[in-house]
N, C-alpha and C positions, 0 to 999 in steps of 0.2 A: 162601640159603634165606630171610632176612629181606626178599628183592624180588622171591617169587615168586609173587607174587598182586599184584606193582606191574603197574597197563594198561600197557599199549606201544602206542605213538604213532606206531610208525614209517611208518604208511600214511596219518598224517595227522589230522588235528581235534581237538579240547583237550576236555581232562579237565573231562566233567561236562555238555558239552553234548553237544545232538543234532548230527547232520549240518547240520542249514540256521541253526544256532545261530550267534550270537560274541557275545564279552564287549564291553562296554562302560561308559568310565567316562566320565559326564556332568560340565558344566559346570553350575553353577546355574542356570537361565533357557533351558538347554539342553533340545529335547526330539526323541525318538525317534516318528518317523512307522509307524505300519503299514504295510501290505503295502500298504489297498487307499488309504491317505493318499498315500502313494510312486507308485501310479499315476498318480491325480487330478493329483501334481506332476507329472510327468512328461509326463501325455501335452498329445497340444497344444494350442492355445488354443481352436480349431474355430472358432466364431462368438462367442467371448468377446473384448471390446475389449484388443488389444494392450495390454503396458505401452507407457507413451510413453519415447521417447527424447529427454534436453534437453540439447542443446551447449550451452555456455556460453561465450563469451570475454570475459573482461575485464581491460582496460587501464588503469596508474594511474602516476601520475610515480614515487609509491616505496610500499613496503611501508604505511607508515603511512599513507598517503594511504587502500590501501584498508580497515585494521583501521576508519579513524573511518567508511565508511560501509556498513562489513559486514551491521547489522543492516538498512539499506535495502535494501541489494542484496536480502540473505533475504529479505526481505519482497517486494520487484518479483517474482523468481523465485516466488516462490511464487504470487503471484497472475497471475504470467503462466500456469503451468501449471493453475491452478483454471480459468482463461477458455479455455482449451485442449482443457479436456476437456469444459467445456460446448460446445464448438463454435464459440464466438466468435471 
């Protein structure tokens, strides 16, 4: 008698929401897109500039070798890709 007004779930969907509903618990910094935000993401680029794609390889006698010139490397990478996208 005390569970006879408990919903029953058995066909599916959680307590409280609608049918196109679900719960979610967010990260800080974290955010939830709309319907028509999820589209725009989704559909495809059309005449909008590809992202680019950058391989990288690089080679160095040992570990430390490349830590001391890490922040150059960043810095080339970076500017190679800024000259990239200007067409250079």
């Amino acid at each position: 008698a005390a569970f006879a007004a408990a919903p029953r779930m058995h066909s599916g969907g959680t307590l409280g929401l609608r049918h196109d509903e679900v719960p979610a618990i967010l990260q800080r910094g974290e955010r939830v897109l709309s319907r028509r935000e999820t589209r725009e993401y989704d559909a495809p680029r059309g005449d909008r500039e590809p992202a680019p794609v950058v391989n990288i390889s690089i080679q160095t006698r040992d570990a430390e070798s490349f830590r001391q010139s890490r922040t150059q490397v960043a810095a080339d990478i970076s500017r190679a890709v800024a000259m990239g996208r200007r067409g250079m």
